[in-house]
Each structure stands twice: as structure tokens, then as C-alpha cells.
C-alpha positions in Angstrom: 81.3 69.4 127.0 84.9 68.9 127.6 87.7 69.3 124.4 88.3 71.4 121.6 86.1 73.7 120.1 88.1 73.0 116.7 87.0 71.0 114.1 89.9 67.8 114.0 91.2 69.0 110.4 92.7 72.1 112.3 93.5 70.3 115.4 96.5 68.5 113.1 97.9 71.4 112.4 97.8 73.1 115.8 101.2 73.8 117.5 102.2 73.2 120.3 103.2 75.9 123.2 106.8 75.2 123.2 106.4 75.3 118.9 104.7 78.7 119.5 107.1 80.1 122.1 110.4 78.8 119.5 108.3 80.3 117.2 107.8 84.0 118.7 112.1 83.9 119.8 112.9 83.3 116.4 110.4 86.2 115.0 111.5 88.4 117.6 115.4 87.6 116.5 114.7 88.2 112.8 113.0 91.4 113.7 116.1 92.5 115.8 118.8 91.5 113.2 116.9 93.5 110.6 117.0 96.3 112.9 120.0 96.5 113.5 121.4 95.7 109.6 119.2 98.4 108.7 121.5 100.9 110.7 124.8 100.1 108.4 125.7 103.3 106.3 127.1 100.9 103.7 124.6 100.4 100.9 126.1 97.4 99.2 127.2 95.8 102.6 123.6 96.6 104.0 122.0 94.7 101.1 124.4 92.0 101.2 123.9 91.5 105.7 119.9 91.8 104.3 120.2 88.7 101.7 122.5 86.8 104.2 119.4 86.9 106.9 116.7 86.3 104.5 118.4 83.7 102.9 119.6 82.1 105.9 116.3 82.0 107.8 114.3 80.6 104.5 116.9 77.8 104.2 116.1 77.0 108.3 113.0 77.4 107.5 111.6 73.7 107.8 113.8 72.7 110.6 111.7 70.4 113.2 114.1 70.6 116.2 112.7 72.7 119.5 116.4 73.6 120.3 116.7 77.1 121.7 118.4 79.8 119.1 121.6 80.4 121.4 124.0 81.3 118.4 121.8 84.2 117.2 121.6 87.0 119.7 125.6 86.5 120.2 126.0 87.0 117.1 123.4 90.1 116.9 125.4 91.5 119.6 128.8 91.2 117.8 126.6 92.7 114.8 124.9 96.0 116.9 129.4 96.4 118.2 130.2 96.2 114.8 128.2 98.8 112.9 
């Protein structure tokens, strides 16, 4: 028996490897930005970087292109020189 194992309700909402790979860089950025915010002695800018992120990746959060986050680990490096 060739196919999916899935019943076709799930199959819609499957994603694609390219989706899940996008998926996993974007993840893994969050993860590192945190990191790296969480290292700032300021309280009140720490909470402020924190709110920026969160906010900023909610607001991005239904975005449909597959484009490639380029502007993010530059400017996690210019974050990580900063603090």
C-alpha cells in the first residue's frame, strides 16, 4: 500500500520540509536572541530587548513567505558585541 499513513484531515495541515526547516532557523534564532538579551545587566533595558523580541516575532507570526531570515543573526551579532 503506497501513500500516507495519515488520515486526509491532517494531511492539509502537514508542512512541508522547506516550512519545517524555516521553521526550526527561526526557533533556533528566537532561542539565541533570548540568550543573549538575557545576559544584559540592565534590568529595564533587559525587559524592554525581551518585549521588542516577543512582540516582534508575534507580529511576524503569520507571515507565508519561505524567505531565509538573513537580517536576524547580523543583528544578534551586533546584539552579543553590544552587551
Amino acid at each position: 500500500m503506497a501513500g500516507s499513513r495519515l488520515p486526509p484531515e491532517k494531511l492539509k495541515h502537514a508542512m512541508s520540509l522547506s516550512r519545517f526547516m524555516l521553521r526550526s532557523q527561526v526557533i533556533k534564532l528566537y532561542r539565541d536572541m533570548m540568550r543573549i538579551v538575557y545576559n544584559v545587566k540592565d534590568l529595564d533595558q533587559r525587559k524592554a530587548l525581551i518585549d521588542f523580541i516577543r512582540h516582534d516575532f508575534k507580529c511576524n507570526k503569520h507571515v507565508e513567505d519561505e524567505i531565509q531570515p538573513t537580517r536576524g543573526p547580523t543583528q544578534l551579532l551586533k546584539i552579543g558585541m553590544d552587551v
